[in-house]
C-alpha positions in Angstrom: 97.2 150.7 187.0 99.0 147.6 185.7 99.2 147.4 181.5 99.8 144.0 181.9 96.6 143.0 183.2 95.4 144.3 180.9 97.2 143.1 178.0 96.9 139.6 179.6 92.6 140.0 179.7 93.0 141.5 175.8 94.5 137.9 175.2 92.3 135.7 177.2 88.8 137.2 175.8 90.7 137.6 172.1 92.0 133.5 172.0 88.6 132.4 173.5 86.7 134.2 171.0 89.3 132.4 168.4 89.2 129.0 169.9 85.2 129.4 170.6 84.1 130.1 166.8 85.2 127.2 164.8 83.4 125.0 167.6 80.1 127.2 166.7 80.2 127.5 163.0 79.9 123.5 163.5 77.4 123.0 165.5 75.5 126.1 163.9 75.6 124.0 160.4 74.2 120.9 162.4 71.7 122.9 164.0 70.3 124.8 161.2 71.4 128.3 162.7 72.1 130.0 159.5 71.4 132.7 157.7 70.1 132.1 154.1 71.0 134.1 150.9 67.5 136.5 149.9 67.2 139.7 148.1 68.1 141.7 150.8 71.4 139.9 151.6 74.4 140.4 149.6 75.9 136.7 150.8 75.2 133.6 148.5 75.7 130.6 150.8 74.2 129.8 153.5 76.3 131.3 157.1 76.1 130.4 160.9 74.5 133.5 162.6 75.7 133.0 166.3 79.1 134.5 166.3 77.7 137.3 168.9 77.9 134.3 171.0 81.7 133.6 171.0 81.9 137.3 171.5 79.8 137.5 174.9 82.4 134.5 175.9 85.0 135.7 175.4 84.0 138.8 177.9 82.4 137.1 180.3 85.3 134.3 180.9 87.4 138.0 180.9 85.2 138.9 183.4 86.0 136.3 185.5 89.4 136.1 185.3 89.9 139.8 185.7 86.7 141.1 187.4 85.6 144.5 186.7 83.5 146.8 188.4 82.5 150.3 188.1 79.5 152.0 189.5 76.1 150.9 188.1 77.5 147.3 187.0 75.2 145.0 188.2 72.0 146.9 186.0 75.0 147.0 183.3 75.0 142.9 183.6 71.3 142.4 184.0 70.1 144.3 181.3 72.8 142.9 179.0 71.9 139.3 180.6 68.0 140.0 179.0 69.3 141.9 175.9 71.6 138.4 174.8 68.3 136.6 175.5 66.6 138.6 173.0 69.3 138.4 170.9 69.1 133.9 170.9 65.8 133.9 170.5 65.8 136.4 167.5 68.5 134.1 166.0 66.4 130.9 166.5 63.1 131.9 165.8 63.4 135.6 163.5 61.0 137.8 166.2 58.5 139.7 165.0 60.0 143.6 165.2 57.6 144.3 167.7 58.6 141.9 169.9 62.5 142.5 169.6 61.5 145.9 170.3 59.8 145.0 173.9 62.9 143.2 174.6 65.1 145.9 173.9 62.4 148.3 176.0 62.8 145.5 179.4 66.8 145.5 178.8 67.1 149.4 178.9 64.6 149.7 181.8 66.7 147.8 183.8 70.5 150.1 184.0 67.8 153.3 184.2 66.5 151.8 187.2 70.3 151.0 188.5 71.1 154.5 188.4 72.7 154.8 184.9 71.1 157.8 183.5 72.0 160.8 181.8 70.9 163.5 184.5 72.3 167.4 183.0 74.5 168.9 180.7 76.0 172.5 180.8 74.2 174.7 178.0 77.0 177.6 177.1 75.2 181.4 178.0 72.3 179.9 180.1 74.0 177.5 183.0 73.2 173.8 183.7 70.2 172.0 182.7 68.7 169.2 185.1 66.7 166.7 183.5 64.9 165.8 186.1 62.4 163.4 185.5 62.9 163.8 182.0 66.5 161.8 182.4 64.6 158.4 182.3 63.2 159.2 178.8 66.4 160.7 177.5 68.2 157.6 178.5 66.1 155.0 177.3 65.8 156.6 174.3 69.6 157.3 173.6 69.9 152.9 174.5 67.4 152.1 172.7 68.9 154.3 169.7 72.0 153.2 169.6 71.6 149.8 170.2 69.3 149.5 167.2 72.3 151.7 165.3 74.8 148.8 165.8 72.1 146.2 164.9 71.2 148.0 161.4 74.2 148.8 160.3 75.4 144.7 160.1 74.6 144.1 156.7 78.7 143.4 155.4 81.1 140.9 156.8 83.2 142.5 159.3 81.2 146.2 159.0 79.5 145.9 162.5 81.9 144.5 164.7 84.6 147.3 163.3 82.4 149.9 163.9 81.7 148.9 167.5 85.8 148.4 168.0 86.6 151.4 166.6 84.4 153.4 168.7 85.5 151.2 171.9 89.0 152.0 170.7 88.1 155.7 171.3 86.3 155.2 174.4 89.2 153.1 175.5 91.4 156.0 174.9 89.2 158.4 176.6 88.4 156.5 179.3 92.8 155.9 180.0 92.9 159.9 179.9 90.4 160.7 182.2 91.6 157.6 184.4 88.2 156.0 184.5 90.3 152.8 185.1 87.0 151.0 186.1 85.9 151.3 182.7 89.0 150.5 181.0 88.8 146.2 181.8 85.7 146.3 180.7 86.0 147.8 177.0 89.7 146.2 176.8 87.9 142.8 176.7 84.8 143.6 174.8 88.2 145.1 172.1 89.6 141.4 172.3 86.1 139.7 171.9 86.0 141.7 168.6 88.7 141.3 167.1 88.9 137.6 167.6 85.8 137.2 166.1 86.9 139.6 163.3 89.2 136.7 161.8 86.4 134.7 160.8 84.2 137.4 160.8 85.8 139.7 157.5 85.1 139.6 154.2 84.6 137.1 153.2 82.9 135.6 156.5 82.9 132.0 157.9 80.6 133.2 160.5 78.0 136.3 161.0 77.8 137.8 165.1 73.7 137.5 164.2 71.4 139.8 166.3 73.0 138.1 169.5 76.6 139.5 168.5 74.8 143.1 167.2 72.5 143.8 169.8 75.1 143.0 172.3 77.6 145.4 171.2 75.0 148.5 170.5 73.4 148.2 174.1 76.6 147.7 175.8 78.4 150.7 173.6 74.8 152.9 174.6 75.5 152.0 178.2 79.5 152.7 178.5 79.1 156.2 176.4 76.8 156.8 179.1 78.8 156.0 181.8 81.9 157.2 180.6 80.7 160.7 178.7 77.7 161.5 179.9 78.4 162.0 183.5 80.2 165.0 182.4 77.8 168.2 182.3 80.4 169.9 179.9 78.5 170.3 176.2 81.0 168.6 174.5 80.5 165.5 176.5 77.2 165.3 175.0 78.4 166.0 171.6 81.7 163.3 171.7 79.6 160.0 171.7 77.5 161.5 169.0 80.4 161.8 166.9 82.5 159.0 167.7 79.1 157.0 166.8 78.3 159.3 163.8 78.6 156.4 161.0 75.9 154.0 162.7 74.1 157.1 164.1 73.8 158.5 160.6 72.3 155.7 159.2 70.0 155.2 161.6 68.6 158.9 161.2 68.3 158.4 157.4 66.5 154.9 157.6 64.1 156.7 160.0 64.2 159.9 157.5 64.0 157.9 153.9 61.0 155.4 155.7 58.7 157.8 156.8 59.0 159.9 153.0 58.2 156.9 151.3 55.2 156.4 154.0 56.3 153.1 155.0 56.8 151.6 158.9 60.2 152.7 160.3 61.1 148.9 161.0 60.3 147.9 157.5 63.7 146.9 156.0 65.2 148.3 152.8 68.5 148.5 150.4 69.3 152.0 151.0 71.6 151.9 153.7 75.4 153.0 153.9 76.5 149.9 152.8 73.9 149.4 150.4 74.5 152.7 148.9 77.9 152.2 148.6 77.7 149.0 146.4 75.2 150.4 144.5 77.9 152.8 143.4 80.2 149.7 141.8 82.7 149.5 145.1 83.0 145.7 146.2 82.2 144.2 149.3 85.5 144.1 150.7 86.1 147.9 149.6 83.3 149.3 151.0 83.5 147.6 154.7 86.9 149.7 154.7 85.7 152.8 153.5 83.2 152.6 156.2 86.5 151.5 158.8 88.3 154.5 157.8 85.0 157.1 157.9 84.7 155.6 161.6 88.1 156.7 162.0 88.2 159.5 161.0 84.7 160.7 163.3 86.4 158.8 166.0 89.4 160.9 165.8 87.6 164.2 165.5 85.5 163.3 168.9 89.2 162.1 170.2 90.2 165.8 169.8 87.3 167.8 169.9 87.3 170.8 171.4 86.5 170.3 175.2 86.4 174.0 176.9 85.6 176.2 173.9 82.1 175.8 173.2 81.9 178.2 170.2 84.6 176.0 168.2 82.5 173.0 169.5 79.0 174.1 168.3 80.9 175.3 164.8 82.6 171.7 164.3 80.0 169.8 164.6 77.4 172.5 162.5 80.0 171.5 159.7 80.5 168.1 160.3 76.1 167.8 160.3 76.5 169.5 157.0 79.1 167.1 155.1 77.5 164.3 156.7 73.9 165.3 154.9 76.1 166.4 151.8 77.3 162.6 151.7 74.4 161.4 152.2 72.5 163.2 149.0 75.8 162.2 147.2 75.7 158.2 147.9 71.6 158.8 147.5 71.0 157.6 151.4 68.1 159.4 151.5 66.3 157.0 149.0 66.0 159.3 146.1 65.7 157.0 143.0 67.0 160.3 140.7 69.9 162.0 142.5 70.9 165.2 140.7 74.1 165.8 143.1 75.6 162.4 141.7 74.6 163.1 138.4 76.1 165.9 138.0 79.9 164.9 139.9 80.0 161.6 137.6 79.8 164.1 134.6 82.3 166.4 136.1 84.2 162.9 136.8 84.5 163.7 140.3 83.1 160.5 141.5 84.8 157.3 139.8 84.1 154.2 142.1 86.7 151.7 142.6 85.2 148.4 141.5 88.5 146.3 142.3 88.1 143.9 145.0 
């Protein structure tokens, strides 16, 4: 293991990732490729939408120049190869969700059919459980899950693209301690993909990543967890990804939660996601992208030193982490509830006094 290689394919995919935006916020304005101001949107100009672009660049010239390979790789590329195609044509012509679904369907269908799957997981006091044929639906259902996680959560400049470094960060540690050195390249230059694109991409943005840049990121993060937790049949390498991933995760479940109370279809878009919450409570834009930064780090640092061999401490953890994670949610009114009685009552014990500085 050389650092400097990888140090040296951190730089390549981070300055082509610089040097590739600028040229595609251009020729996004020329083309049309923007994303318009509505009610749903908290932007008020119109904004290029193809950063995701400059991203996959900036990893596949890494790719390149410092090939990778681990096992599985080539359904890895495929499916990501169909998944950036959905991705364009979502970006150019706005798919119907139905369609952007079957998309995602054929891109996770393809890695399942290479062999990444997650296949058993050791249940403390019984012994290890084999999935069987049953593997194939956990799999596609954990891609297609997160993938869509990553995707809803990019509603603020710079929210999305931290997210998915931060939990690549931890992956990236992870994947150093357990010497998966075949995985390291990989996430090292999907790290310098996003944070090139992050300095055009934060508040307040020059450029969005689009569903391209989103889509990307969620399938590829889906894949990697599986590759690099997954293949472990200890509990707690089950329960890490779901963790380190607990901010888009989270969001996800109450989207799916708060849609089917209200009786409405789960792809139906709304304004009571995290972010959306969190304005709604007075923070600013700018404010509220780092709250989200530093919850992500903070779940990424529990799942960084969870504990692996005692399963009781595990299970008790992560009971208590579910819990403050649903108290949250009642307390930022995640769950859609128009009348909220937890917030009512901590703003009159003035407990809860939102920062609206920028």
């Amino acid at each position: 293991m050389d650092v400097r290689i990888y140090v040296a394919a951190f730089l390549v995919s981070f300055l082509t990732v610089v040097i590739a935006t600028p040229l595609l916020i251009r020729a996004s304005h020329k083309a049309g490729l923007v994303d318009r101001p509505n009610e749903r949107k908290v932007h008020t100009t119109a904004i290029p939408r193809t950063g995701g672009i400059a991203i996959i660049c900036g990893v596949i010239l890494g790719v390149i120049l410092f090939p990778v390979s681990f096992p599985n790789f080539k359904g890895v590329a495929i499916g990501s190869a169909i998944i950036i195609f959905v991705g364009i044509i979502d970006d150019i012509y706005t798919l119907p969700p139905l369609y952007k679904l079957a998309g995602q369907i054929v891109a996770a269908i393809i890695p399942i059919a290479y062999g990444v799957t997650i296949s058993k997981f050791m249940l403390p006091f019984y012994g290890e459980i084999n999935f069987d044929v049953m593997r194939y639906v956990i799999t596609f259902v954990w891609i297609i899950i997160v993938t869509n996680s990553i995707n809803l959560i990019d509603g603020l400049d710079g929210l999305a693209v931290g997210i998915s470094t931060v939990a690549l960060t931890i992956m990236l540690l992870f994947a150093f301690a357990q010497q998966q050195y075949m995985l390291v390249g990989y996430i090292v230059l999907l790290i310098g993909s996003n944070v090139g694109f992050l300095v055009y991409n934060f508040h307040p943005a020059k450029i969005f990543m689009g569903d391209v840049g989103s889509l990307f990121l969620g399938y590829t993060i889906s894949l990697l967890s599986i590759l690099g937790f997954f293949k472990g049949v200890a509990l707690t390498s089950v329960l890490i990804p779901v963790i380190m991933l607990a901010i888009p995760l989270s969001d996800t479940f109450f989207a799916v939660v708060r849609r089917v109370g209200d009786k409405k279809g789960i792809m139906k878009p709304d304004k009571f996601h995290l972010h959306h919450c969190l304005m709604r409570l007075g923070y600013s834009h700018r404010r509220t992208v780092l709250i989200l930064y530093g919850a992500a780090i903070l779940f990424g640092t529990v799942a960084l030193f969870f504990p692996y061999y005692n399963y009781r401490a595990a299970i008790v953890l992560f009971l208590i982490l579910l819990f403050f994670i649903e108290l949250f949610a009642e307390i930022i009114g995640l769950t859609g509830r128009k009348t909220n009685p937890i917030l009512r009552l901590l703003r009159k014990m003035g407990l809860l006094l939102p920062d609206k500085r920028a």
